[in-house]
C-alpha positions, 0 to 999 in steps of 0.5 A, spaced: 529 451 516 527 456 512 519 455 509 519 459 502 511 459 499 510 464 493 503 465 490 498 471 486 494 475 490 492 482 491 493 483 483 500 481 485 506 477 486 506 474 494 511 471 496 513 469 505 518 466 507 519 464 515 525 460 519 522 456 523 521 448 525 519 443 519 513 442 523 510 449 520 510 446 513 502 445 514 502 453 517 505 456 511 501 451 506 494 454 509 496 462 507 494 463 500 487 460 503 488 465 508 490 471 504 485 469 499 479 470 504 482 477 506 482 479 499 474 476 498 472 481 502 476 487 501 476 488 494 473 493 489 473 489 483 467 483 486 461 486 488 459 481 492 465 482 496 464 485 504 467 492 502 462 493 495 456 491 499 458 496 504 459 501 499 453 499 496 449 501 503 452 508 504 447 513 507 446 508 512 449 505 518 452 497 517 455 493 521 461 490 518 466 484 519 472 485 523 476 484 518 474 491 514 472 494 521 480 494 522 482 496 516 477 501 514 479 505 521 487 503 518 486 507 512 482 513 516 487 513 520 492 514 514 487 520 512 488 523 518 496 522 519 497 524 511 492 531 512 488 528 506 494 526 501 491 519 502 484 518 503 480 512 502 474 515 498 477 517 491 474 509 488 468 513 485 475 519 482 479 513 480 473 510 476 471 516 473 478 515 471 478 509 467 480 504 473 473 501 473 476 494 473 482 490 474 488 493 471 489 488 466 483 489 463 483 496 462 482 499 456 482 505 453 479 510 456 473 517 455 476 523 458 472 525 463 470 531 468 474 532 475 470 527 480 470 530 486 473 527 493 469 526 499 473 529 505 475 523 509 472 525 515 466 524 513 467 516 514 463 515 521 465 510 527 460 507 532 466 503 535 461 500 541 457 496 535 463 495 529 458 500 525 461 505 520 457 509 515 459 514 509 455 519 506 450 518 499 454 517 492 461 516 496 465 509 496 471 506 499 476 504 496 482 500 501 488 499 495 494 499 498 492 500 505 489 492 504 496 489 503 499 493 508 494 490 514 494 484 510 502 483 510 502 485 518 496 480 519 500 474 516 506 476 520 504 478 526 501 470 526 508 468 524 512 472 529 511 468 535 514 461 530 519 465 527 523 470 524 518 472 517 518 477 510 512 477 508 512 481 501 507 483 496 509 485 489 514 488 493 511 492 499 513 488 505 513 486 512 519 483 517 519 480 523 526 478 526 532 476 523 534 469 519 540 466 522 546 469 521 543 476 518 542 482 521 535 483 518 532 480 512 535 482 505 531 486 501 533 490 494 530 497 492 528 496 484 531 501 481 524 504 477 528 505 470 532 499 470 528 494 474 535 492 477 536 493 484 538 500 485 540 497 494 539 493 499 537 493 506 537 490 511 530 489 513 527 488 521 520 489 524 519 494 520 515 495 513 517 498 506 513 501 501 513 504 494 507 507 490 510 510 483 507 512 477 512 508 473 506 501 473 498 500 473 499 506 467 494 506 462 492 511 456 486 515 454 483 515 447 485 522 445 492 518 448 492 522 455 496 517 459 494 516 466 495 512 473 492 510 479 495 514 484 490 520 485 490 526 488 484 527 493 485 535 491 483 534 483 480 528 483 485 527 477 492 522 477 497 525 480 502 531 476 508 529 479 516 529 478 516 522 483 516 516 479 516 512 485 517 513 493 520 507 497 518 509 504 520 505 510 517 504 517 515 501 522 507 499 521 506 498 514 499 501 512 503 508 514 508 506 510 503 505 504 500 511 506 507 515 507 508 512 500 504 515 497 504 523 501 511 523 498 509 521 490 503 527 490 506 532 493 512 532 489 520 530 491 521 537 494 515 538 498 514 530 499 521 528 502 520 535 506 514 533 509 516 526 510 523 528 515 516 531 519 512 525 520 513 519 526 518 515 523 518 519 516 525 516 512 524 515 504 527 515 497 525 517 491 526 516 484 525 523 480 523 523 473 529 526 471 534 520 474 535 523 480 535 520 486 533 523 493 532 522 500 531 523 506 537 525 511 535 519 516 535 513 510 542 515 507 544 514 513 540 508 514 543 506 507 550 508 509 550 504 515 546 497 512 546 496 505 551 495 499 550 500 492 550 497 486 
């Protein structure tokens, strides 16, 4: 039977789905606890929150729990593979900027100064004791690469009961495939429209999209902004991408990947994209168009229908 549960977290709308023998009913009722335990302890907007309290202590070495050790190595791995376009440290730039709170009670925001960003090599590991350290006036911030580990941490736990999609407001994990399909169904919206633009077919793998076109806000002078921040200036991406989908086989890359795309531009994104391990994405421009790279036209050639 196919289980179907639906809930918030993570600032989003959560949906899992999961085929598997009626008596997984109790397993999947038990998930938003879980998710919710997850999300305590890494979220910026508590200060008492696992993540908050080591950000709390920087400059000294802190041992902290397994769960923020494994996504903290996450998103300095994602560092490394995007050459710095993701990096974790940007919480104090993204403050700076207005986002100080969650989104929904923004609201308009002082201009200020550029704050610069801190190198993400700068995070350091002591991987023997579980102990991190970050220097002085830094912080992290974990964002997207928190609901890529926490996707891929709820399906790996369903994989072994059945085939799952796991999806958080859009960014998603797939493990098998339901009876009678090649993979699970999944739309690309199509930013300008919110209609779905395609559809794939969606297995062991992972999708994600990091755009510009929500979690926007203005500024009093009326500067609009967003929360994708380029490490480079400190400031909101200047972009002709109004979103990037990326699909992969591990999400917190694929969050990542998402987000190289948007701040390098369509160009230089989709361009770097066909370089990297498993690199295939899309792109929707300011100007309407659509653009990808070679490998997901062929993807979408071969595995979804058009609308």
């Amino acid at each position: 039977m196919l289980h179907f549960i639906e809930f918030r977290a993570m600032g989003c709308g959560v949906t899992i789905q999961l085929q598997a023998p009626e008596e997984a009913a109790e397993l999947v009722a038990s998930l938003p606890e879980q998710i919710a335990a997850i999300e305590a302890q890494l979220t910026r907007f508590k200060p008492d929150s696992d993540l908050m309290q080591f950000n709390d202590q920087a400059g000294e070495w802190v041992q902290v729990s397994q769960t923020l050790y494994e996504n903290i190595l996450a998103a300095k791995q994602a560092a490394r593979i995007t050459d710095g376009l993701y990096n974790p440290m940007v919480l104090p730039a993204m403050i700076a900027n207005g986002y100080d709170r969650s989104f929904e009670h923004i609201g308009a925001v002082s201009a200020q100064s550029a704050v610069e960003v801190p190198g993400w090599r700068e995070i350091e590991v002591k991987a023997s004791i579980r102990q991190i350290r970050i220097q002085v006036g830094t912080a992290i911030d974990l964002g997207g690469i928190g609901k890529g580990w926490t996707a891929k941490h709820i399906a790996d736990q369903l994989a072994p009961i059945g085939p799952c999609l796991i999806n958080f407001g859009g960014d998603m994990v797939a493990t098998g495939a339901p009876d009678g399909y090649p993979g699970w169904p999944v739309a690309i919206e199509d930013p300008f429209t919110g209609d779905a633009f395609a559809s794939i077919y969606l297995k062991d793998s992972s999708i994600a999209t990091s755009g510009t076109d929500y979690r926007r806000w203005q500024g009093t002078a009326g500067d609009v902004y967003h929360h994708i921040i380029n490490p480079n200036t400190g400031k909101p991406a200047t972009t002709d991408v109004v979103s990037a989908t990326v699909i992969h086989p591990h999400a917190p890359t694929a969050e990542a990947y998402a987000k190289a795309v948007l701040i390098q531009g369509t160009e230089n994104g989709l361009s770097w994209l066909s370089n990297q391990w498993h690199g295939c994405g899309l792109t929707f421009r300011q100007d309407g168009a659509v653009l990808s790279t070679s490998n997901f036209n062929q993807y979408l050639q071969e595995r979804t229908t058009t609308t």
